[in-house]
MIVOGU-41366 format. One record per residue (C-alpha): z, x, y. Coordinates in pm, whole numbers. Layout:
<recs>
+--------+--------+--------+
!      w !      u !      v !
+--------+--------+--------+
!      Z !      X !      Y !
...
+--------+--------+--------+
</recs>
This chain:
<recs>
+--------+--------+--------+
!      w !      u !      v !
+--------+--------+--------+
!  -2606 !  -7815 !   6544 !
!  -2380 !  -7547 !   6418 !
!  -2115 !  -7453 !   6750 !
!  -2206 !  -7063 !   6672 !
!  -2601 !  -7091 !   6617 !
!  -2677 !  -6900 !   6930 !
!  -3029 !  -6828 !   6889 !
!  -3151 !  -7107 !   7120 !
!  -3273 !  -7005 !   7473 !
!  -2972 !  -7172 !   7655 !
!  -2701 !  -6963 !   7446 !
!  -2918 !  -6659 !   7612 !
!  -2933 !  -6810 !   7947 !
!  -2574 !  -6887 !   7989 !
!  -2466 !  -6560 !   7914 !
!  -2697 !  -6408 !   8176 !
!  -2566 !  -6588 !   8383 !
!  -2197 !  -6564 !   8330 !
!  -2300 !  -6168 !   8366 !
!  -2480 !  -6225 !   8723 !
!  -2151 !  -6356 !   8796 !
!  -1941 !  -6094 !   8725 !
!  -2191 !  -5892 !   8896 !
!  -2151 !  -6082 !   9236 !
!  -1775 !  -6108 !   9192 !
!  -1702 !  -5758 !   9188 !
!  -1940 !  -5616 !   9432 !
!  -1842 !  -5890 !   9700 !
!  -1577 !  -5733 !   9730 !
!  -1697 !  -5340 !   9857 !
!  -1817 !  -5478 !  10196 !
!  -1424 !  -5624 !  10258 !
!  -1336 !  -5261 !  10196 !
!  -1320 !  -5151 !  10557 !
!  -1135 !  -5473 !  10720 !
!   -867 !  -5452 !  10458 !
!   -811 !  -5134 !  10556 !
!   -786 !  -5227 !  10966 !
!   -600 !  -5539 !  10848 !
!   -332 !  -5379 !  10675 !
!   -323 !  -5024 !  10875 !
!   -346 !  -4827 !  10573 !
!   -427 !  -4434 !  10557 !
!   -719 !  -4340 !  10327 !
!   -457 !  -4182 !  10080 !
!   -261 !  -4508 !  10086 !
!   -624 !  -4729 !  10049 !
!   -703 !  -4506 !   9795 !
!   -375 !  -4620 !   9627 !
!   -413 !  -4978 !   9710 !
!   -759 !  -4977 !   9544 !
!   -618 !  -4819 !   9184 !
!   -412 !  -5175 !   9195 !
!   -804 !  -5342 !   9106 !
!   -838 !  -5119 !   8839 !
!   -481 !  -5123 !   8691 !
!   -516 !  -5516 !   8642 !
!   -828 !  -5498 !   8493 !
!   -683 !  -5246 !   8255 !
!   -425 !  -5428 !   8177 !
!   -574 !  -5762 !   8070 !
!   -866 !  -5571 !   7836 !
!   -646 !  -5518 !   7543 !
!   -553 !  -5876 !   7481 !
!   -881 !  -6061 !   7583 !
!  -1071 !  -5978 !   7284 !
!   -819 !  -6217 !   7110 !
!   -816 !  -6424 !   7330 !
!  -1165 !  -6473 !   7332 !
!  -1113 !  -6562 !   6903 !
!   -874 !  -6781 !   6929 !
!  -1015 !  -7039 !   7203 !
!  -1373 !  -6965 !   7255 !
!  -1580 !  -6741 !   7472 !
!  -1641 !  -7056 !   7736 !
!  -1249 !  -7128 !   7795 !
!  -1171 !  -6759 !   7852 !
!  -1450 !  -6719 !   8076 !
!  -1400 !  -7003 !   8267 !
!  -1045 !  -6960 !   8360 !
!  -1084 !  -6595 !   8472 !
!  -1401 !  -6689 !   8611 !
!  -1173 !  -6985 !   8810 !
!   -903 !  -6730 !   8872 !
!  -1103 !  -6483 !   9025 !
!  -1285 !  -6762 !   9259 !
!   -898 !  -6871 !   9350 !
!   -828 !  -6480 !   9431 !
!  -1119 !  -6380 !   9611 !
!  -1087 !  -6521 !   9967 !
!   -755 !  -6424 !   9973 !
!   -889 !  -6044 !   9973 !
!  -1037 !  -6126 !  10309 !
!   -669 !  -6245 !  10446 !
!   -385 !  -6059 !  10269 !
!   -216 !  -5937 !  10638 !
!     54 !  -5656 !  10463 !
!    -31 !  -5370 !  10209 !
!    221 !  -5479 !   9928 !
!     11 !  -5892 !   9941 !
!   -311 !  -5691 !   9927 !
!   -220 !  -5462 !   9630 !
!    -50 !  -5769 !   9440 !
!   -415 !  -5922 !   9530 !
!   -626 !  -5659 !   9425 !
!   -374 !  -5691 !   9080 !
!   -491 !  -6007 !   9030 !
!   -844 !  -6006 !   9119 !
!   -865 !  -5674 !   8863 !
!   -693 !  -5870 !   8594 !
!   -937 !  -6179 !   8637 !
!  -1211 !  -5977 !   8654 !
!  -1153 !  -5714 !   8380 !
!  -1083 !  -6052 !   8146 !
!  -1421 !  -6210 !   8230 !
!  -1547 !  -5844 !   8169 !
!  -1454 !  -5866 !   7820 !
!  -1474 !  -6203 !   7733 !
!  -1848 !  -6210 !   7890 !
!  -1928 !  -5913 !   7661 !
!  -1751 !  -6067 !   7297 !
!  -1966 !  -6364 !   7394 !
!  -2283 !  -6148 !   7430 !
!  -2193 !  -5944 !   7086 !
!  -2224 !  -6270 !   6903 !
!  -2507 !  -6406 !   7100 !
!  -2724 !  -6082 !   7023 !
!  -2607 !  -6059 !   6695 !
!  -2713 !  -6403 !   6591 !
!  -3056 !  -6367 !   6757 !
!  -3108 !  -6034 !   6551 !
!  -3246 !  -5834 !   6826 !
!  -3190 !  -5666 !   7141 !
!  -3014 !  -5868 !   7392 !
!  -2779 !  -5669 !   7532 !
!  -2930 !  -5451 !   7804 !
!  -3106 !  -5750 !   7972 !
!  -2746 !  -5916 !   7979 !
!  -2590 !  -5591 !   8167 !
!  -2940 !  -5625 !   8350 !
!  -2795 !  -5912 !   8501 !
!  -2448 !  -5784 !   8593 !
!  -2634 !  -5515 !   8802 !
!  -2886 !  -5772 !   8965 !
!  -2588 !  -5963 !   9052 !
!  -2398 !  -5655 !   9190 !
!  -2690 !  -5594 !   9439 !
!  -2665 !  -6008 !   9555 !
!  -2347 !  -5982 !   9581 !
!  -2262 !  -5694 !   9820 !
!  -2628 !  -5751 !   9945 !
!  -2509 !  -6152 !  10056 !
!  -2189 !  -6036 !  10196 !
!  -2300 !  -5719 !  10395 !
!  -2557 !  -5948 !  10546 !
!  -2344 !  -6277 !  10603 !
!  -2118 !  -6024 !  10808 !
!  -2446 !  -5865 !  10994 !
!  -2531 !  -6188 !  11121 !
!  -2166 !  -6242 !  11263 !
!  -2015 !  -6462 !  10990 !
!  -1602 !  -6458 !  11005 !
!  -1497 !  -6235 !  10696 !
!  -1269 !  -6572 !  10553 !
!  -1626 !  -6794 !  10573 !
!  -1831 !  -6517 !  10444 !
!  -1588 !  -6499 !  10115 !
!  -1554 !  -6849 !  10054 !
!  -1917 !  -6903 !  10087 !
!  -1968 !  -6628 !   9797 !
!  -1644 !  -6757 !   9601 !
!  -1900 !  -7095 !   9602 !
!  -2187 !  -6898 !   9507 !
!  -1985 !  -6739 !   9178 !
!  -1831 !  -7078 !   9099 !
!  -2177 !  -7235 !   9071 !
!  -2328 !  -6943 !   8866 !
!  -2033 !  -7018 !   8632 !
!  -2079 !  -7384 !   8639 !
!  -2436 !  -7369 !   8565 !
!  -2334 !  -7101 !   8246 !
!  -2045 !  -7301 !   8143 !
!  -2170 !  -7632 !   7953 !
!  -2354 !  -7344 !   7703 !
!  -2079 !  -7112 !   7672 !
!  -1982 !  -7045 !   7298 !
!  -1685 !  -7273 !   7269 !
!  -1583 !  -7107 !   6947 !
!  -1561 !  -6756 !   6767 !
!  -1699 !  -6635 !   6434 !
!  -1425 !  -6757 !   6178 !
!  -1387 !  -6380 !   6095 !
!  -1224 !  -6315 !   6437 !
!   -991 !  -6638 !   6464 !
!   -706 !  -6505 !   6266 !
!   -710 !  -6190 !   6424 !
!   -365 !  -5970 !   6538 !
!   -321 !  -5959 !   6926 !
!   -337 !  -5656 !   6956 !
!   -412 !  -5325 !   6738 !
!   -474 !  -5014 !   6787 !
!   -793 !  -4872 !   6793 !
!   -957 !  -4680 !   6510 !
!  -1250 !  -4545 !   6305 !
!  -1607 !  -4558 !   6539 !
!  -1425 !  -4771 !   6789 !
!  -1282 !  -4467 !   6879 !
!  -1562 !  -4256 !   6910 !
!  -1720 !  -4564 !   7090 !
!  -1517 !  -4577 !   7369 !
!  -1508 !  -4243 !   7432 !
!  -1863 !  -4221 !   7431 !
!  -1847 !  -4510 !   7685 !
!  -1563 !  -4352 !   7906 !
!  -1810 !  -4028 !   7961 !
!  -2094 !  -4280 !   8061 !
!  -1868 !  -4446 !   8284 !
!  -1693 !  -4144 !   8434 !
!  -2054 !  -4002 !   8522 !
!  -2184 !  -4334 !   8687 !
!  -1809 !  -4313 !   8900 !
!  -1900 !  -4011 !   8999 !
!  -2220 !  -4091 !   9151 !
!  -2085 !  -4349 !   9307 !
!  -1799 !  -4155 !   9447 !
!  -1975 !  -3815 !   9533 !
!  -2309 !  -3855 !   9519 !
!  -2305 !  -3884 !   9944 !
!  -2070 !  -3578 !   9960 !
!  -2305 !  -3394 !   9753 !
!  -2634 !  -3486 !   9922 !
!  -2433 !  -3441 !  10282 !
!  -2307 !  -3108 !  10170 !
!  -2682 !  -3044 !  10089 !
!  -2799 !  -3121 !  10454 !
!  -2855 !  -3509 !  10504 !
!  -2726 !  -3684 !  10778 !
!  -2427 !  -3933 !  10704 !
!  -2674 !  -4229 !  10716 !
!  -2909 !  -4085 !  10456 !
!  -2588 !  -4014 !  10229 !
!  -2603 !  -4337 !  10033 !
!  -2971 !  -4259 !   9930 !
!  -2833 !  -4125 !   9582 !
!  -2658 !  -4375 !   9484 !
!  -2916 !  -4616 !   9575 !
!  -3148 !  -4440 !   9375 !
!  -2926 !  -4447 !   9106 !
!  -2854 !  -4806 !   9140 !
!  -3207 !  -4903 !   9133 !
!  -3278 !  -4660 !   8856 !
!  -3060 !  -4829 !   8630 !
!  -3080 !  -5164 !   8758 !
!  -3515 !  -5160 !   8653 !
!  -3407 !  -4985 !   8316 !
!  -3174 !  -5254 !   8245 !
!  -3386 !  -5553 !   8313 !
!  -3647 !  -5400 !   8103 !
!  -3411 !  -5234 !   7831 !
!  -3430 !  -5489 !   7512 !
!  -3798 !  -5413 !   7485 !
!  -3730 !  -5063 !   7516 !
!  -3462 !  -5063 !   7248 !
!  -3575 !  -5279 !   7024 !
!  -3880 !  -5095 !   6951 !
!  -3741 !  -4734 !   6956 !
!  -3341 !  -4807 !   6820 !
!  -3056 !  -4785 !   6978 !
!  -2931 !  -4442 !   6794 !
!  -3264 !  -4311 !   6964 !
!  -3198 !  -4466 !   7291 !
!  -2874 !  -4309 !   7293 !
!  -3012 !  -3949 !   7246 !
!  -3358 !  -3980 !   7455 !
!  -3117 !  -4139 !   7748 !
!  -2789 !  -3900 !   7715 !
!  -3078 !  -3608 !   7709 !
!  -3172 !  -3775 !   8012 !
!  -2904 !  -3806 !   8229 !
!  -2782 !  -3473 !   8144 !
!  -3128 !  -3337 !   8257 !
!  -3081 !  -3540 !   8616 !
!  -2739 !  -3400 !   8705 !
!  -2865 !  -3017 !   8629 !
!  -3150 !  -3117 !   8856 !
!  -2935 !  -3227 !   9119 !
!  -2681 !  -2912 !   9121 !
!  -2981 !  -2691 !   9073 !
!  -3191 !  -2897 !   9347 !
!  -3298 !  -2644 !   9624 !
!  -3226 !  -2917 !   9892 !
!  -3066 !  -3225 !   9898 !
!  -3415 !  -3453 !   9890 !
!  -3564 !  -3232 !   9592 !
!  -3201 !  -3352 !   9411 !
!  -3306 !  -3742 !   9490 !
!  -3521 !  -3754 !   9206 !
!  -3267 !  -3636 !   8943 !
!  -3017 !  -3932 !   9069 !
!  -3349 !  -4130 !   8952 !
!  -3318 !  -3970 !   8643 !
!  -2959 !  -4027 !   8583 !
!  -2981 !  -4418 !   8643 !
!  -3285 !  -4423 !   8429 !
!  -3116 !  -4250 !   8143 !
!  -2786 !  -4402 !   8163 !
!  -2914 !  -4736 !   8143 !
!  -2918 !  -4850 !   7808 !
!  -2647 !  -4654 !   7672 !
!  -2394 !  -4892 !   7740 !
!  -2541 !  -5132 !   7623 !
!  -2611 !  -5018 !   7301 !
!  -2257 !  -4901 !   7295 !
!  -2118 !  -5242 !   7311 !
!  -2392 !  -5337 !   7037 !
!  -2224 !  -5041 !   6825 !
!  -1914 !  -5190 !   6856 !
!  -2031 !  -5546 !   6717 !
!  -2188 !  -5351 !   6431 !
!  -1870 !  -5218 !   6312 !
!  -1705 !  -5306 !   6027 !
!  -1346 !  -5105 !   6138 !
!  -1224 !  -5404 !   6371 !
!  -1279 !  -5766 !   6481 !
!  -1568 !  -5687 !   6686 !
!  -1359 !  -5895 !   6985 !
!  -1113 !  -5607 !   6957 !
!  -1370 !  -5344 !   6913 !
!  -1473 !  -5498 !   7302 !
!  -1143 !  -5501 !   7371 !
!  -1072 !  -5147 !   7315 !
!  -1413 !  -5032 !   7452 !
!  -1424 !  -5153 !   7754 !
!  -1034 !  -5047 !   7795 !
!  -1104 !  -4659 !   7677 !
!  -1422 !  -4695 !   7895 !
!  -1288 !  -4850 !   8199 !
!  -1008 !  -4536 !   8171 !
!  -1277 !  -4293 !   8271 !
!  -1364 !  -4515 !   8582 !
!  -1017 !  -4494 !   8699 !
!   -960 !  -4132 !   8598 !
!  -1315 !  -4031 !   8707 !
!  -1275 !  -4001 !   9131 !
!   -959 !  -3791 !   9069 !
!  -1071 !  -3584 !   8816 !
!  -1388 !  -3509 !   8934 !
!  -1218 !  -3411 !   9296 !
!   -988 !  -3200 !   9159 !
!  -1255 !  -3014 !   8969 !
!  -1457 !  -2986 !   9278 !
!  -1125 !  -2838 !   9432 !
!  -1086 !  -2576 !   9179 !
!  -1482 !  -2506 !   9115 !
!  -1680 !  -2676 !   9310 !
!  -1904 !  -2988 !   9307 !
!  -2204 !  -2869 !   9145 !
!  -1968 !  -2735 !   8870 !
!  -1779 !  -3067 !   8870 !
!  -2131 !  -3241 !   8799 !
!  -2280 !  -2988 !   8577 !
!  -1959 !  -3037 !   8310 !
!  -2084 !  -3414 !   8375 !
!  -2416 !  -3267 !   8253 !
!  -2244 !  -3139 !   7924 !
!  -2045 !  -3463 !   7886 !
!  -2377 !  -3640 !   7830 !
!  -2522 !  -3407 !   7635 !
!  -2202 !  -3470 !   7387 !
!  -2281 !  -3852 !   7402 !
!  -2627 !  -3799 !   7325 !
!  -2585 !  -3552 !   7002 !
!  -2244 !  -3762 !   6922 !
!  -2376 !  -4080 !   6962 !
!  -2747 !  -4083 !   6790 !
!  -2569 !  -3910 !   6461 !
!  -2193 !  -4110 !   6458 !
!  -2226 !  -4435 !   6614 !
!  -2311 !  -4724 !   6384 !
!  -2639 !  -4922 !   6371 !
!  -2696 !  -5057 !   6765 !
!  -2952 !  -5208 !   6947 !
!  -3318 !  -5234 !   6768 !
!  -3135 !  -5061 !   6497 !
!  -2972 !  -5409 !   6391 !
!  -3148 !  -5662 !   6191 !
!  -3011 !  -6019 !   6103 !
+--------+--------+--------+
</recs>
């Protein structure tokens, strides 16, 4: 059988579940949040700090893992950083000092932001070859596996679990997701992409791309990181604070899992409008929202909206005839992941000047830009591509 004939079942299934993976990785670690910080004695400003070291490795190692990714194979990439980021994990739940935790947050960001990319080159070609949509059920998975993974560790820890058993029994759970994934994994790229440079800089719709996808991912940061201020601020007690997000996570979450049906009947160009239209309609509900539980629904609409967009972002950038499409992943998810990093900052200091309903209102506009910029400039995506 031809190595890059990925149209059988198992091609699919592996890469679901090297996404479910990733998904469990990351999240594990949000319930560790609070014992690092009594571990190490930090301040909030200084944990606030120590948590930018996460996203400054994952940054870091974007760039080059498209490459990468060409030149030995989707499995072997995944696989080590998949590896590396089992080895780095438990040590989250130990690292005694603030300088061993940030160099361990470096790593863990680096390992994850690698299996990030790689996961996604491997799902370009996957979806590609298949000639339909693939690629929202794939993210589908990452989010699934973000709600087992902090849901698994928040309750190992409930039920009195030691923080260093409760890791390494999740480290186990990744490693065996990978292991199933692994014997299925593409073990080589399209000859197109072997030969490519390390690195290059990004140009033509990648551009446009990843700024589309850095606006999508600077508006789901922001729910993330002010949704509970804003719905607080609005009159709910603390406890009832998270409700927004969770509504927003399960939102997105339902519209991933049943997203390739979605898109390939209606295109991705017109997924990208309908969902940026949206969004943009769910944050003006939420700062217009005459109380905080009349706002709940909008958070609904966000997640609902947002969830394909990505997706058929990373599609795009497959469809592209600019770059490699491992680079075009590459740059993507590095221009994208910017706006996470950049987002809690930006959006505080907006909120400073303004206020928070103005801070999510310019959100509002920002996906009203990717819906009119995306639907007319991005190329073929989603149900738009045929093989």
């Amino acid at each position: 059988m031809n190595p890059m004939k990925t149209t059988d079942l198992k091609h699919r299934v592996s890469t679901r579940l090297a996404f479910l993976a990733a998904g469990m990785a990351m999240s594990s670690w949000a319930p560790l949040v609070p014992y690092a910080q009594a571990r190490t004695g930090v301040e909030a400003a200084q944990l606030g700090l120590l948590l930018l070291c996460l996203g400054i490795g994952s940054l870091l190692a974007m760039p080059v893992t498209g490459v990468l990714a060409a030149r030995f194979g989707c499995r072997r990439v995944i696989l080590c950083s998949g590896l590396g980021c089992c080895l780095v994990f438990p040590f989250l739940a130990i690292a005694p000092s603030a300088p061993l935790l940030a160099l361990t947050l470096f790593l863990f960001g680096a390992t994850i932001g690698t299996l990030d990319v790689s996961m996604n080159v491997q799902a370009v070609i996957v979806e590609k070859d298949y000639g339909g949509a693939l690629m929202s059920g794939f993210h589908g998975m990452f989010s699934v596996g973000g709600i087992a993974g902090a849901g698994s560790m928040s309750a190992m820890l409930w039920l009195g679990m030691d923080i260093v058993s409760a890791s390494v029994a999740m480290t186990l759970a990744v490693a065996l997701v990978l292991l199933a994934a692994g014997p299925n994994l593409l073990r080589e790229a399209p000859a197109a992409e072997r030969d490519a440079p390390l690195l290059v800089m990004p140009r033509g719709a990648v551009v446009l791309i990843g700024v589309l996808c850095m606006f999508v991912f600077l508006a789901e940061g922001a729910v993330l990181d002010w949704s509970a201020v804003l719905l607080t601020h609005g009159g709910l007690s603390g406890a009832q604070g998270g409700l927004g997000y969770a509504a927003f996570a399960v939102a997105m979450t339902i519209g991933r899992l049943n997203g390739d049906k979605i898109v390939q009947r209606w295109g991705g160009k017109r997924i990208l409008m309908l969902g940026g239209l949206a969004s943009a309609a769910g944050f003006f509900i939420v700062v217009l929202a005459p109380s905080a539980w009349l706002a709940l629904p909008g958070f609904v609409l966000i997640g609902c909206g947002a969830s394909n967009i990505v997706p058929v972002l990373f599609t795009a950038a497959g469809a592209q005839r600019d770059m490699p499409a491992g680079l075009a992943v590459s740059a993507i998810s590095t221009i994208g992941y910017a706006g996470i990093l950049a987002g809690p900052g930006l959006i505080g200091f907006v909120a400073h000047a303004v206020g928070l309903q103005w801070a999510f209102a310019a959100l509002a506009c920002g996906m009203l830009a990717v819906a009119f910029s995306g639907s007319s400039s991005v190329p073929a995506a989603g149900g738009d591509v045929r093989p």
